[in-house]
PDB file as gemmi writes it, atoms N, CA and C in Angstrom:
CRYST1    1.000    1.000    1.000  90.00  90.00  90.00 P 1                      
ATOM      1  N   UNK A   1       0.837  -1.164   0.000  1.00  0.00           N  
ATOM      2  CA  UNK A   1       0.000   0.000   0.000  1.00  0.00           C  
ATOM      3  C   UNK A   1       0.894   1.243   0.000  1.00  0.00           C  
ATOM      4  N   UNK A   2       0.885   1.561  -0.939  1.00  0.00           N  
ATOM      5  CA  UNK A   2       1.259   3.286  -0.780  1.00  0.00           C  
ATOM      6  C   UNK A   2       1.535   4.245   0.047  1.00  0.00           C  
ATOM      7  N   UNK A   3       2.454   4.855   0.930  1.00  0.00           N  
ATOM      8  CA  UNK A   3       2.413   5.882   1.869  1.00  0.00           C  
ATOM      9  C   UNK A   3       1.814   7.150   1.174  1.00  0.00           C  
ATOM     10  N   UNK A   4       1.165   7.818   2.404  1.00  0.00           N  
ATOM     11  CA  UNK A   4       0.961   9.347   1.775  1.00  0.00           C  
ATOM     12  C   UNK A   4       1.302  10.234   2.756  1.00  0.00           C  
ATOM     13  N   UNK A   5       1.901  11.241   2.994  1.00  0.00           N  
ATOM     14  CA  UNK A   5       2.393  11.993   4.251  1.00  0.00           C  
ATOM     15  C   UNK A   5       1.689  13.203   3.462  1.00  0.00           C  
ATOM     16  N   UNK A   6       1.040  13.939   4.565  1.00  0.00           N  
ATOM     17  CA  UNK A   6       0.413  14.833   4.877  1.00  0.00           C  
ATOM     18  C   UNK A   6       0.617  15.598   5.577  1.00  0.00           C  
ATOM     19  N   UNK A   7       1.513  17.050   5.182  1.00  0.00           N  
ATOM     20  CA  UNK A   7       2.361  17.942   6.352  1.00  0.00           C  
ATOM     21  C   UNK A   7       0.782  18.904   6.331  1.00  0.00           C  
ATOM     22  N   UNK A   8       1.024  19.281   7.962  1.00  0.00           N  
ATOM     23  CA  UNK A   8      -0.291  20.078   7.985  1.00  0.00           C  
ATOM     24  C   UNK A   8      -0.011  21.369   7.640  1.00  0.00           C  
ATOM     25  N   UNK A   9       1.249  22.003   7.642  1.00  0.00           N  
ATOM     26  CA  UNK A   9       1.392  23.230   7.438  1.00  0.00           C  
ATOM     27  C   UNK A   9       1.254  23.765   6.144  1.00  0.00           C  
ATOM     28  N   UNK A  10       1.831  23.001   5.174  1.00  0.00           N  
ATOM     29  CA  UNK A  10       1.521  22.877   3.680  1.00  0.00           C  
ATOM     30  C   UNK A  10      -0.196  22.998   3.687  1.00  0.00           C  
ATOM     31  N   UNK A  11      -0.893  22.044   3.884  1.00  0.00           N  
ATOM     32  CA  UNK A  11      -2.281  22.055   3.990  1.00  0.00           C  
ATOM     33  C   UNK A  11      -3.006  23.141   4.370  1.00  0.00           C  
ATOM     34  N   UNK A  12      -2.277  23.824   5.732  1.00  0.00           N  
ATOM     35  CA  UNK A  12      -3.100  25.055   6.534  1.00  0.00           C  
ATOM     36  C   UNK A  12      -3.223  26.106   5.166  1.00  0.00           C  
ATOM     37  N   UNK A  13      -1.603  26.215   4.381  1.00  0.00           N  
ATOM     38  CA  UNK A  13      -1.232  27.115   3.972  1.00  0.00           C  
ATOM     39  C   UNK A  13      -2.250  26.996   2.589  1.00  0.00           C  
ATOM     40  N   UNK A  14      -2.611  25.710   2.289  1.00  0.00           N  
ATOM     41  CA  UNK A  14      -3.442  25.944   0.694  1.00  0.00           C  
ATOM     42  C   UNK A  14      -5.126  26.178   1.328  1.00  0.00           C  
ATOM     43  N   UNK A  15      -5.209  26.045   2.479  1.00  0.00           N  
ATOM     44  CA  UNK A  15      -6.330  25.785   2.859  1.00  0.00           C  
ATOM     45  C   UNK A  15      -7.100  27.571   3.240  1.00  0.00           C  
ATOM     46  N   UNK A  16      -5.595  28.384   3.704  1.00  0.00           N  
ATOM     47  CA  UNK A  16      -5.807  29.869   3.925  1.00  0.00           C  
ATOM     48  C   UNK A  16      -6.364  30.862   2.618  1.00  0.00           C  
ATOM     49  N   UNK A  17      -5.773  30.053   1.722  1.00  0.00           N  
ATOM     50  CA  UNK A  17      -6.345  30.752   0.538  1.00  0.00           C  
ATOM     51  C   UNK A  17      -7.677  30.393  -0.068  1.00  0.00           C  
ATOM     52  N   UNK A  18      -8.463  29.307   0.029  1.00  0.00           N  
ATOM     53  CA  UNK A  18      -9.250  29.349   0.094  1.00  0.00           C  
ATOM     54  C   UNK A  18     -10.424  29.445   0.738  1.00  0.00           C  
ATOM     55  N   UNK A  19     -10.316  29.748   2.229  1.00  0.00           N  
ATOM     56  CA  UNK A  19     -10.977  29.943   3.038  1.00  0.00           C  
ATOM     57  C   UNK A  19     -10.956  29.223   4.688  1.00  0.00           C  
ATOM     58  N   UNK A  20     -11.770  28.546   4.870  1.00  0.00           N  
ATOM     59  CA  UNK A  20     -11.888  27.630   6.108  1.00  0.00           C  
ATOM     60  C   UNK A  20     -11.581  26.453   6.409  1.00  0.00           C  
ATOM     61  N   UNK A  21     -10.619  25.568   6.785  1.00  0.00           N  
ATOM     62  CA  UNK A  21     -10.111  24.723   6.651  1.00  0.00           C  
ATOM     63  C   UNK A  21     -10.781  23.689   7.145  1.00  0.00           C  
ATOM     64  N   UNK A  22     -11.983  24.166   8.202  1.00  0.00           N  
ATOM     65  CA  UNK A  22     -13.437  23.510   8.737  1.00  0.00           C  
ATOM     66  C   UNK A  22     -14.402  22.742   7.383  1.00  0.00           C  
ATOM     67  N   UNK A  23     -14.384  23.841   6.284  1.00  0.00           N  
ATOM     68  CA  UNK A  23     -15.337  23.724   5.452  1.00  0.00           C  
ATOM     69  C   UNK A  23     -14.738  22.596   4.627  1.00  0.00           C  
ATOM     70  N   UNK A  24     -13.284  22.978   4.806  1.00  0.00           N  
ATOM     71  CA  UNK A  24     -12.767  21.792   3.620  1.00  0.00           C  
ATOM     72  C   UNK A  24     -12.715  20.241   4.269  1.00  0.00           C  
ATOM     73  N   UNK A  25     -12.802  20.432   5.487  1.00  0.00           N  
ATOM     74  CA  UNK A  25     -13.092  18.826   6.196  1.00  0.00           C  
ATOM     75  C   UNK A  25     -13.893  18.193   5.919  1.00  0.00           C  
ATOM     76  N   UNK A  26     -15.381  19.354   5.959  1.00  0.00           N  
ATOM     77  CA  UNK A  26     -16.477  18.778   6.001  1.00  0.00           C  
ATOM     78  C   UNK A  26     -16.885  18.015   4.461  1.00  0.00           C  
ATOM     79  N   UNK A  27     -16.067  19.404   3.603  1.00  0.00           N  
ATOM     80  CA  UNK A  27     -16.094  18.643   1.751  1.00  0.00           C  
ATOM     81  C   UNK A  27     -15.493  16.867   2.044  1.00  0.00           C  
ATOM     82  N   UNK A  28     -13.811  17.043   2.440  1.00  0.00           N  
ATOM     83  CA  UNK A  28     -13.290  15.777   1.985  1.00  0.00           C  
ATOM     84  C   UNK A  28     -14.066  14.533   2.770  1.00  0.00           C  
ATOM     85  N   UNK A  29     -14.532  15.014   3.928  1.00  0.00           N  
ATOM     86  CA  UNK A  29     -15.443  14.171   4.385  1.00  0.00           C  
ATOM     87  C   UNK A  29     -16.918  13.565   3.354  1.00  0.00           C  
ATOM     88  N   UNK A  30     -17.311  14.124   3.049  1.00  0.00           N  
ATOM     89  CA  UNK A  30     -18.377  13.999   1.681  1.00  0.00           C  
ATOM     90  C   UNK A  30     -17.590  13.533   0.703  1.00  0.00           C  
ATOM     91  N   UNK A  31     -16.428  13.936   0.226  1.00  0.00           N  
ATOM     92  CA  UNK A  31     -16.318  12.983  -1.252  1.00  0.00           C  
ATOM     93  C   UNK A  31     -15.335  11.794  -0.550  1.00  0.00           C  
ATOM     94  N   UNK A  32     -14.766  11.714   0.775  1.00  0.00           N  
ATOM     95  CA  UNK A  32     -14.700   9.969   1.156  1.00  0.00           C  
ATOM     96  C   UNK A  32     -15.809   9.104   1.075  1.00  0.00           C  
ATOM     97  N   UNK A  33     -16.925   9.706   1.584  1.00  0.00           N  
ATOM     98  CA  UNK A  33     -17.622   8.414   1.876  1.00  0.00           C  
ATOM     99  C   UNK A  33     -18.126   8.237   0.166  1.00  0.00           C  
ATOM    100  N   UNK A  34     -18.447   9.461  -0.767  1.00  0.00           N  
ATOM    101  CA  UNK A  34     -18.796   9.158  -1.903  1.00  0.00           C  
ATOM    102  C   UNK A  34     -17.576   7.755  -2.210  1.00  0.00           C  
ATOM    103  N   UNK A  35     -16.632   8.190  -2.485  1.00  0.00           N  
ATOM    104  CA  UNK A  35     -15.633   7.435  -3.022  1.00  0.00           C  
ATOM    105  C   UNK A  35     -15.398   5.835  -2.257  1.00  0.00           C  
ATOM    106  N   UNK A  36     -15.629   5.761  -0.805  1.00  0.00           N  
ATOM    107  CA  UNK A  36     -15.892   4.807  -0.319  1.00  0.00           C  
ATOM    108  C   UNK A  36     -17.116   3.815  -1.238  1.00  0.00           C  
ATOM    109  N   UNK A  37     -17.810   4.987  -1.496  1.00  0.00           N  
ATOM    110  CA  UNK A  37     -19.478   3.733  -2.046  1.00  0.00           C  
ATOM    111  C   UNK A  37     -18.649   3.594  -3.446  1.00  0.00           C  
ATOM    112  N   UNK A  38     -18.586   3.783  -3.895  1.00  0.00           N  
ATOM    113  CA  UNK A  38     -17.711   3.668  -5.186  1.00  0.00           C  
ATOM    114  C   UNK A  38     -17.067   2.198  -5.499  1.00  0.00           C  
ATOM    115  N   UNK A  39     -16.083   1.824  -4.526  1.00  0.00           N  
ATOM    116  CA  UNK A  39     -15.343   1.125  -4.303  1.00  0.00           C  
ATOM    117  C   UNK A  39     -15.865   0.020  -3.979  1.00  0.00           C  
ATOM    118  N   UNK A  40     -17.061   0.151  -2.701  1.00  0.00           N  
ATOM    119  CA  UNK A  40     -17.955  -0.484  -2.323  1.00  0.00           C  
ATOM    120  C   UNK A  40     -18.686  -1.466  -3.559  1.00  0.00           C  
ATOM    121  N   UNK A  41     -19.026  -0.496  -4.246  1.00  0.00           N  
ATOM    122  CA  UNK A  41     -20.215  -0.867  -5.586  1.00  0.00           C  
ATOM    123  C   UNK A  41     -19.262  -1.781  -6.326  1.00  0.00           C  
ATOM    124  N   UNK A  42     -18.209  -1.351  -6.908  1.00  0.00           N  
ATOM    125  CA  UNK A  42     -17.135  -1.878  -7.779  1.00  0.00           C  
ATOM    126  C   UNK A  42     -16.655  -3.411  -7.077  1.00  0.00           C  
ATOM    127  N   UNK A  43     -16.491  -3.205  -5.346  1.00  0.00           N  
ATOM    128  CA  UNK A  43     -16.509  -4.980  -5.659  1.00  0.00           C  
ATOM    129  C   UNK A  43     -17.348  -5.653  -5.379  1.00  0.00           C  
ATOM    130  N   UNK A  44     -18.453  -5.468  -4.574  1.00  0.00           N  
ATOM    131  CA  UNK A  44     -19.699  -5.511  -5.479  1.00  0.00           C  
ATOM    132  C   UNK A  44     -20.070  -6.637  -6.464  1.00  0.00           C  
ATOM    133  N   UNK A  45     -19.906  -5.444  -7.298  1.00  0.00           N  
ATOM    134  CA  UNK A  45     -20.227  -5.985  -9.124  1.00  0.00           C  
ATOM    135  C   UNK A  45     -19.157  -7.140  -9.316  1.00  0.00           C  
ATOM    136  N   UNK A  46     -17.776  -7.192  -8.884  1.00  0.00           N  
ATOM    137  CA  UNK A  46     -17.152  -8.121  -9.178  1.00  0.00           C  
ATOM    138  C   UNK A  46     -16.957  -9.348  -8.687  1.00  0.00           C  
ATOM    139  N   UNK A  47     -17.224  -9.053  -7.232  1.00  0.00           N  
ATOM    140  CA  UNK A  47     -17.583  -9.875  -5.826  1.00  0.00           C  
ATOM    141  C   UNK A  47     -19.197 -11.245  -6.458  1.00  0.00           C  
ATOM    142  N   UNK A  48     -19.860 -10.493  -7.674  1.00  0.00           N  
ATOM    143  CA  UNK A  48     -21.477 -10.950  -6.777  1.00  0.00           C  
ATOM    144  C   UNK A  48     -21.624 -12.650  -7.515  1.00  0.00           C  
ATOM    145  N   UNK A  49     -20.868 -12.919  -8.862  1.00  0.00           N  
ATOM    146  CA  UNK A  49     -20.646 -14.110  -9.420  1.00  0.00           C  
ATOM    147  C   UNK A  49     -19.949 -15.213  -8.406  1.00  0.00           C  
ATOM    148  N   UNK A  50     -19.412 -14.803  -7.597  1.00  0.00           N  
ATOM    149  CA  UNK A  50     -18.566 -15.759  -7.024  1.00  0.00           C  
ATOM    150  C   UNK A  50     -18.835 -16.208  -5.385  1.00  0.00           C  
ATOM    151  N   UNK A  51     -20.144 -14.989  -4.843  1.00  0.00           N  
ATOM    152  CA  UNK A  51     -20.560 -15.062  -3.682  1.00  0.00           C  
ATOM    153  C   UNK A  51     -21.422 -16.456  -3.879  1.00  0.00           C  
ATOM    154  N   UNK A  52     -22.027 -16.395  -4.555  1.00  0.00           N  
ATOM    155  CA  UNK A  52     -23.155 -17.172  -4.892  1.00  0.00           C  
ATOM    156  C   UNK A  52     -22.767 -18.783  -4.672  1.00  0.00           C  
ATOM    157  N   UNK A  53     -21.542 -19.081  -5.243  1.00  0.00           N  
ATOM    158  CA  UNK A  53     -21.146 -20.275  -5.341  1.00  0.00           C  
ATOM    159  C   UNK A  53     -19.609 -20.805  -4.351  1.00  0.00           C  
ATOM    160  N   UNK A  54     -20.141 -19.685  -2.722  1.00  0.00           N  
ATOM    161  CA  UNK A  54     -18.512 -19.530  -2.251  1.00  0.00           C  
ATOM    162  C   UNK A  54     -18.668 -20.834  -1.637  1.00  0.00           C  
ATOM    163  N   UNK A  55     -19.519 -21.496  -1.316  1.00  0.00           N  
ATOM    164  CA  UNK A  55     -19.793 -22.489  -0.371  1.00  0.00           C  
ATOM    165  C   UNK A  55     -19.512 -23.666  -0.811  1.00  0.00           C  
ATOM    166  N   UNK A  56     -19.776 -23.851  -2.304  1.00  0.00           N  
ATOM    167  CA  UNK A  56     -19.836 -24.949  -3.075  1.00  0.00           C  
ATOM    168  C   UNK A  56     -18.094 -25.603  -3.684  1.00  0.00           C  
ATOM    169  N   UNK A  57     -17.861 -24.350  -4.487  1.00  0.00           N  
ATOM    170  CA  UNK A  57     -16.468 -24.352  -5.115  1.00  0.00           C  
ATOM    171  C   UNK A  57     -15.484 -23.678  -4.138  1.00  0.00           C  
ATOM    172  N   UNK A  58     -14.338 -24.155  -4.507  1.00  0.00           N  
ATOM    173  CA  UNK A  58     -13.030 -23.438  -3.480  1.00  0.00           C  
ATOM    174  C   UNK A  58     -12.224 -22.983  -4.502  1.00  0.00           C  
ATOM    175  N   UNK A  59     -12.507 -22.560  -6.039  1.00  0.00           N  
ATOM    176  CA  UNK A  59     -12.505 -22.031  -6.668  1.00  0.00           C  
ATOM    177  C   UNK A  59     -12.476 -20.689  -6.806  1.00  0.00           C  
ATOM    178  N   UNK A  60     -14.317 -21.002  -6.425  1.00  0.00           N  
ATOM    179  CA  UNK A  60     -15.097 -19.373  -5.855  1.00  0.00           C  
ATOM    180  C   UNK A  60     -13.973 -19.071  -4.823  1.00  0.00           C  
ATOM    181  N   UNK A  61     -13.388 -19.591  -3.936  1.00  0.00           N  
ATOM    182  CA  UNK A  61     -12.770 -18.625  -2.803  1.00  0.00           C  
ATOM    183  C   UNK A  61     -11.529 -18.424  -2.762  1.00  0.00           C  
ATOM    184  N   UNK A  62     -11.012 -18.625  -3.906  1.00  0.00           N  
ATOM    185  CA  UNK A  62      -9.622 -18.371  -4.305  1.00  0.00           C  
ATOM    186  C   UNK A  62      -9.829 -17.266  -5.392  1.00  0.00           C  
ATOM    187  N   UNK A  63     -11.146 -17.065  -5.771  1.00  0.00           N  
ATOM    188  CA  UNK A  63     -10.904 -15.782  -7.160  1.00  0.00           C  
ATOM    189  C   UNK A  63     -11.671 -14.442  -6.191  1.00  0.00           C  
ATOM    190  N   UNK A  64     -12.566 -14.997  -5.095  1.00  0.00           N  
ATOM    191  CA  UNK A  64     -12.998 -14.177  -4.405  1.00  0.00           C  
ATOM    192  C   UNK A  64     -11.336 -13.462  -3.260  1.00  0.00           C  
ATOM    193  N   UNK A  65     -10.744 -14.515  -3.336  1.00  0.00           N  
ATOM    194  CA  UNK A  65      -9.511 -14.127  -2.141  1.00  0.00           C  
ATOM    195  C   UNK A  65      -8.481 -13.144  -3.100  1.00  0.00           C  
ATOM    196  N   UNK A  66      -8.536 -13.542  -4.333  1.00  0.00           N  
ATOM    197  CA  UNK A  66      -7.740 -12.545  -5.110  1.00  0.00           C  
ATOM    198  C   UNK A  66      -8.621 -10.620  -5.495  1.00  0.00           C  
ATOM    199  N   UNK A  67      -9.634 -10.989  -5.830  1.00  0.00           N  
ATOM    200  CA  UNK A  67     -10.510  -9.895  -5.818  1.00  0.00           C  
ATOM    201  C   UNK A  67     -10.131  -8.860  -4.248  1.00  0.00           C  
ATOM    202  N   UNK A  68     -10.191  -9.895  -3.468  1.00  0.00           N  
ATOM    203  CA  UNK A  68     -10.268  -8.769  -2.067  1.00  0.00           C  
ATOM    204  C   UNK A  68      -9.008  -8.127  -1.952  1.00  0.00           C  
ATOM    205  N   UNK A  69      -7.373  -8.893  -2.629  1.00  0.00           N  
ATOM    206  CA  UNK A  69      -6.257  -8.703  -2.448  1.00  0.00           C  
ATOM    207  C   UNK A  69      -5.848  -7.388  -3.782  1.00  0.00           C  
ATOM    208  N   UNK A  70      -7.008  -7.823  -4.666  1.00  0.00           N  
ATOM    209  CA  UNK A  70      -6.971  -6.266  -5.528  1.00  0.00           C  
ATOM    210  C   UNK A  70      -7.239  -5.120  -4.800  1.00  0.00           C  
ATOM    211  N   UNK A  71      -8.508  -5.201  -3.953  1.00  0.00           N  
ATOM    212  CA  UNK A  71      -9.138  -3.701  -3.466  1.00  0.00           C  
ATOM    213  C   UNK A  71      -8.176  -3.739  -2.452  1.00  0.00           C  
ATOM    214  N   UNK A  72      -7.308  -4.542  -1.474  1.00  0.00           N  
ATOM    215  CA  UNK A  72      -6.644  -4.191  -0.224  1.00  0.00           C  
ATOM    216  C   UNK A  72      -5.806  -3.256  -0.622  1.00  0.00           C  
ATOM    217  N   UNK A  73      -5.532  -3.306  -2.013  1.00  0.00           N  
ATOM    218  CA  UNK A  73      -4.499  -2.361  -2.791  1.00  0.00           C  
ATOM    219  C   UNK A  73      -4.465  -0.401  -2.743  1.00  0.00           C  
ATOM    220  N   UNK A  74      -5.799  -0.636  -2.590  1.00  0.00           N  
ATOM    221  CA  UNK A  74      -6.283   0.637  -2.725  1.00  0.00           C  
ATOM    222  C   UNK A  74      -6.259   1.630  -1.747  1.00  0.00           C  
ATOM    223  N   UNK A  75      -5.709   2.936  -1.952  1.00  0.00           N  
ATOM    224  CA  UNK A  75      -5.258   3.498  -1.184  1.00  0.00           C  
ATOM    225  C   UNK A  75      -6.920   3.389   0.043  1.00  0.00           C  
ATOM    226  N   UNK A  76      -6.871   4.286   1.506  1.00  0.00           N  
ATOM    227  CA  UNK A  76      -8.187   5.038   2.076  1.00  0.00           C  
ATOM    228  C   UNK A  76      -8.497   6.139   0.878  1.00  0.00           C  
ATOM    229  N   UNK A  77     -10.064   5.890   1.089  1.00  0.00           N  
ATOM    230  CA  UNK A  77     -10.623   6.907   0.361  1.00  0.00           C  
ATOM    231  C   UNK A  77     -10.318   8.039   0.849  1.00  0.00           C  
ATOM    232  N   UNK A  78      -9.820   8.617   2.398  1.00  0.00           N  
ATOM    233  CA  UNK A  78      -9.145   9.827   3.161  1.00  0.00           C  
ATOM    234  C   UNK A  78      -8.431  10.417   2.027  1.00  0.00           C  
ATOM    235  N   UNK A  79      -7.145   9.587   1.793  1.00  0.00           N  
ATOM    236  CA  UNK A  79      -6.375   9.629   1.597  1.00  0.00           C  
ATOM    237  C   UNK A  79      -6.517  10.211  -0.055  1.00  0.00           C  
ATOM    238  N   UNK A  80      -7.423   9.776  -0.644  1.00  0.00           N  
ATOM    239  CA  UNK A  80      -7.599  10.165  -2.191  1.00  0.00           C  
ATOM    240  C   UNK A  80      -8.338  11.659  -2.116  1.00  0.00           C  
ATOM    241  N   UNK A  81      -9.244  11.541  -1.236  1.00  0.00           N  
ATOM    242  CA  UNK A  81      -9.825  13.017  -1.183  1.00  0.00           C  
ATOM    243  C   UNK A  81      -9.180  13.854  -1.169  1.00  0.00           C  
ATOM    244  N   UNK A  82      -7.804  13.562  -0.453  1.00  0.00           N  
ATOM    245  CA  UNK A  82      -6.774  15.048   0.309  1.00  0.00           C  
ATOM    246  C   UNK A  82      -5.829  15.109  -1.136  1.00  0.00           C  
ATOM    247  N   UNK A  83      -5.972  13.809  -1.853  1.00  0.00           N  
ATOM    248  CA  UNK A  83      -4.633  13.816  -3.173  1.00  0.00           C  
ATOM    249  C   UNK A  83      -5.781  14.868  -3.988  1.00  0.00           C  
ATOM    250  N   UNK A  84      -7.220  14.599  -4.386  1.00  0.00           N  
ATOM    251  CA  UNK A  84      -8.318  15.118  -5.148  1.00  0.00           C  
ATOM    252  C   UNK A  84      -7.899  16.775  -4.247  1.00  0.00           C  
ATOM    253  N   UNK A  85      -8.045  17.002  -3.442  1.00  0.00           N  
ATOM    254  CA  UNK A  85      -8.139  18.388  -2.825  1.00  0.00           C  
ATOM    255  C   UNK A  85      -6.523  19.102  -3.425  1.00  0.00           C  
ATOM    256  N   UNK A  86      -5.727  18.795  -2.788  1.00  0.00           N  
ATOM    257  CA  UNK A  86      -4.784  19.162  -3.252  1.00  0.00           C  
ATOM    258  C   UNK A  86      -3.959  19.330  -4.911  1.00  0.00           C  
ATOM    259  N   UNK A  87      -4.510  18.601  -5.323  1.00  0.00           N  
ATOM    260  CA  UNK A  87      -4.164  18.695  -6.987  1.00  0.00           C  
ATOM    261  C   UNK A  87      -5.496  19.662  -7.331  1.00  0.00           C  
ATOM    262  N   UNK A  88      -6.427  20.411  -6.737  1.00  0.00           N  
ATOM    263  CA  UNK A  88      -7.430  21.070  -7.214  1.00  0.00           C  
ATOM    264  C   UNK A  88      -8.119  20.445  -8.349  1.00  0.00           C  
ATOM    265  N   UNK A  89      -8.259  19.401  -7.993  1.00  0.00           N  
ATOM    266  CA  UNK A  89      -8.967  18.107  -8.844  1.00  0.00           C  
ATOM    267  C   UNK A  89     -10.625  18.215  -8.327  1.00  0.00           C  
ATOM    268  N   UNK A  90     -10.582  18.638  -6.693  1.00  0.00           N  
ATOM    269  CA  UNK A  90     -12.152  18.850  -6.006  1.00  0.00           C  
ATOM    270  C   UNK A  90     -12.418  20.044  -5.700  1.00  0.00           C  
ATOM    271  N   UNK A  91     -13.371  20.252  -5.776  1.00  0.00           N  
ATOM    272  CA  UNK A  91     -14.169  21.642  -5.863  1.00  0.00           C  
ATOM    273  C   UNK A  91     -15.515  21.407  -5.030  1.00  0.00           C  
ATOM    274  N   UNK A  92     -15.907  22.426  -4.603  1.00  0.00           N  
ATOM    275  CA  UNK A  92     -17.038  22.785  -3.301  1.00  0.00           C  
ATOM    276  C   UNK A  92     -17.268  24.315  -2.722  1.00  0.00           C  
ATOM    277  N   UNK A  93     -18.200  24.392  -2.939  1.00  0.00           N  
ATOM    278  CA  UNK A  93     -19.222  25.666  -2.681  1.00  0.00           C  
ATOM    279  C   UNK A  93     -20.159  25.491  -1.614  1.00  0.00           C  
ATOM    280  N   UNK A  94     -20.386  26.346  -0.961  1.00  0.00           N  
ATOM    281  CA  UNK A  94     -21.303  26.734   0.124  1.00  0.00           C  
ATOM    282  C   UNK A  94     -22.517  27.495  -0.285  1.00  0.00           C  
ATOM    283  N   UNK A  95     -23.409  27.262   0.402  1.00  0.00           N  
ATOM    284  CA  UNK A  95     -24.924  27.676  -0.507  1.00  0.00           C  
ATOM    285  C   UNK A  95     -24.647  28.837   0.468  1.00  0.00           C  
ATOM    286  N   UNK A  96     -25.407  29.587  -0.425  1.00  0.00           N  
ATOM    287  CA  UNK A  96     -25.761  31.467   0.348  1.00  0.00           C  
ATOM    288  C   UNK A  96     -26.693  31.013   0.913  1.00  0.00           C  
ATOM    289  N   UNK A  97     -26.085  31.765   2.085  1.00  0.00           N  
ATOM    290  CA  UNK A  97     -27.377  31.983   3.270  1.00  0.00           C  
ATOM    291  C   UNK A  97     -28.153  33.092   2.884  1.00  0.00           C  
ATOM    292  N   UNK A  98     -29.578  32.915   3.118  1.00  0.00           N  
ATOM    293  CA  UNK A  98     -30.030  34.494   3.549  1.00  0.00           C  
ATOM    294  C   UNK A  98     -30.712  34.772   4.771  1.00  0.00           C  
ATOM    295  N   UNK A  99     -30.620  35.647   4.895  1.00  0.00           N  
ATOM    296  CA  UNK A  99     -30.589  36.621   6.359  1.00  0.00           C  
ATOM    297  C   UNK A  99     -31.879  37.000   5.983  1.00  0.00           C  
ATOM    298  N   UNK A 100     -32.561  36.525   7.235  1.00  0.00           N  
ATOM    299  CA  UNK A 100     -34.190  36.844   6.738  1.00  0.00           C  
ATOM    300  C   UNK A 100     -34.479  38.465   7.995  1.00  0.00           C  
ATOM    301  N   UNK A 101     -35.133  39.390   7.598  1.00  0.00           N  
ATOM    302  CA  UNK A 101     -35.311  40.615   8.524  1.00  0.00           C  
ATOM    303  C   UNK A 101     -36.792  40.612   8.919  1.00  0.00           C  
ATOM    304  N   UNK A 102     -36.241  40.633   9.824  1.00  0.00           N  
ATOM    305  CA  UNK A 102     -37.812  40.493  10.947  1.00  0.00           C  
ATOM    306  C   UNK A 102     -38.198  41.508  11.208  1.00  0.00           C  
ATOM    307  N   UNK A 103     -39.659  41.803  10.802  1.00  0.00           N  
ATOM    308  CA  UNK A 103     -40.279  43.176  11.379  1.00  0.00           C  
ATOM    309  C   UNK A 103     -40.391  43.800  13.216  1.00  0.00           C  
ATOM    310  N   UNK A 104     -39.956  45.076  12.628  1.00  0.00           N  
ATOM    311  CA  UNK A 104     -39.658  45.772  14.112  1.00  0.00           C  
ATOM    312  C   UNK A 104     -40.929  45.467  14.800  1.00  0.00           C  
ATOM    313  N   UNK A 105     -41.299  45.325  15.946  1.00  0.00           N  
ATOM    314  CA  UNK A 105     -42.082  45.561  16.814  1.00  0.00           C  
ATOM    315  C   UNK A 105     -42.550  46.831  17.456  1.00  0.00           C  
TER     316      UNK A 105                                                      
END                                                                             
């Protein structure tokens, strides 16, 4: 598996220019778990031929044991969000608030 080092000061520093470094948590937090289901789905789909028949064949659990040793490969989805954030690969906007004015009394 891949190392990824993550200096925070570098981070603070790309994070000052665009604003709140709160807001950008809350983004990479949203496109992990997206990217989590992703991954999810993908083995899944590749996983679902071989579930079926894991009991029967030991076949099935040798192509199922290689399948799982593909995705173990894969970096954390954390970890891709902050590569997606940092290459300005991800993007995120905050909806306008509005300020509603309440009649004087």
């Amino acid at each position: 598996m891949a190392k990824y080092i993550v200096n925070p000061i570098y981070l603070r520093m790309k994070e000052s220019e665009r604003g709140s470094i709160y807001q950008s948590i809350v983004a990479l937090g949203m496109r992990s778990r997206q990217i989590n289901d992703q991954i999810k789905n993908e083995f899944q789909l590749r996983a679902k031929d071989y579930i079926s028949n894991l009991e029967e064949s030991e076949d099935a659990q040798k192509e199922l044991f290689e399948i799982s040793k593909d995705f173990d490969e894969i970096p954390k989805p954390n970890f891709i969000a902050m590569k997606e954030l940092m290459e300005e690969k991800m993007r995120f906007e905050l909806p306008e608030t509005k300020t509603e004015e309440f009649p004087s009394l």
